[in-house]
Every structure is written in structure tokens, then in C-alpha cells.
C-alpha positions as CSV (number, residue, x, y, z in Angstrom):
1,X,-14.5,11.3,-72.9
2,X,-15.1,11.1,-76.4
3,X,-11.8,11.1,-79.2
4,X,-12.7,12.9,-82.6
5,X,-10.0,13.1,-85.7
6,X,-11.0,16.6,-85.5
7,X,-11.2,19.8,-83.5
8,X,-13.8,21.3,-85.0
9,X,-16.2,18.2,-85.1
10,X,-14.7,17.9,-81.0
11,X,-16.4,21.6,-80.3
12,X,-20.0,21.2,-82.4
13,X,-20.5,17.6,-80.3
14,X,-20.0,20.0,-77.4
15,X,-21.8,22.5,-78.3
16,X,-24.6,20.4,-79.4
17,X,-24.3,18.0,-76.1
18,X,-24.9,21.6,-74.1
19,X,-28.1,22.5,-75.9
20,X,-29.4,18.9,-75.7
21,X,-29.1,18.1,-72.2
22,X,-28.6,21.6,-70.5
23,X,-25.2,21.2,-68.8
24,X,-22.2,22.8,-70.5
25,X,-19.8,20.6,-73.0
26,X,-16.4,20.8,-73.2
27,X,-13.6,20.0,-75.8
28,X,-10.1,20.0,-75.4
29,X,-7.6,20.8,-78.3
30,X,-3.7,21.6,-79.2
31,X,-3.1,25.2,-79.6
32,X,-2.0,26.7,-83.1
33,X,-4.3,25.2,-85.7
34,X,-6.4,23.1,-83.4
35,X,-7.4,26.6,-81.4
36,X,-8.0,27.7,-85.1
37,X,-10.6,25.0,-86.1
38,X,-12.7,25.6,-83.1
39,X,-13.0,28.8,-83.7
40,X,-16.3,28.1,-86.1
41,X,-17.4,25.9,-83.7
42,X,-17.5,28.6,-80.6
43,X,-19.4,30.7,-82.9
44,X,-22.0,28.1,-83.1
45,X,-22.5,27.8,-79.5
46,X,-21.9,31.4,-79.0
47,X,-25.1,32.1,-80.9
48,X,-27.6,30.3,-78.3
49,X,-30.9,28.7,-79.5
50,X,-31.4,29.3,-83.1
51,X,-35.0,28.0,-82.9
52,X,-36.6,30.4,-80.3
């Protein structure tokens, strides 16, 4: 478990650990505004492999 001062840097580091190593990241965050700054970072791993 890794603590970040920030949701939305919490869910790119997941998103990114999923493409890197191929298993699925996860972050966990309060609702209300910390639901809100993930939101971006869902998108981004929403969106799958940008380089292919």
C-alpha cells in the first residue's frame, strides 16, 4: 500500500502500475470530492493503450 496527498495522483499510479505490469491497480478514496478527483484519472485508464 502506497499513501498519496492526493486522489487523483492515487488513481494515475494505478492506472499506470496496470499498464506496466499487466495486473489491475487499485486506489482507494473518501467519497464527495475525493470520488471527484479520480474521476480524470478513470478516464485515463479507461482509454487503454494510447501507443498501439
Amino acid at each position: 500500500m502506497i499513501r498519496t496527498r492526493h486522489e487523483q495522483g492515487a488513481g494515475f499510479m494505478a492506472a499506470t502500475y496496470g499498464r506496466l505490469i499487466g495486473k489491475a491497480g487499485a486506489c482507494l478514496a473518501a467519497l464527495g470530492p475525493g470520488a471527484a478527483n479520480r474521476v480524470t484519472a478513470a478516464g485515463y485508464a479507461a482509454t487503454g493503450d494510447a501507443d498501439e
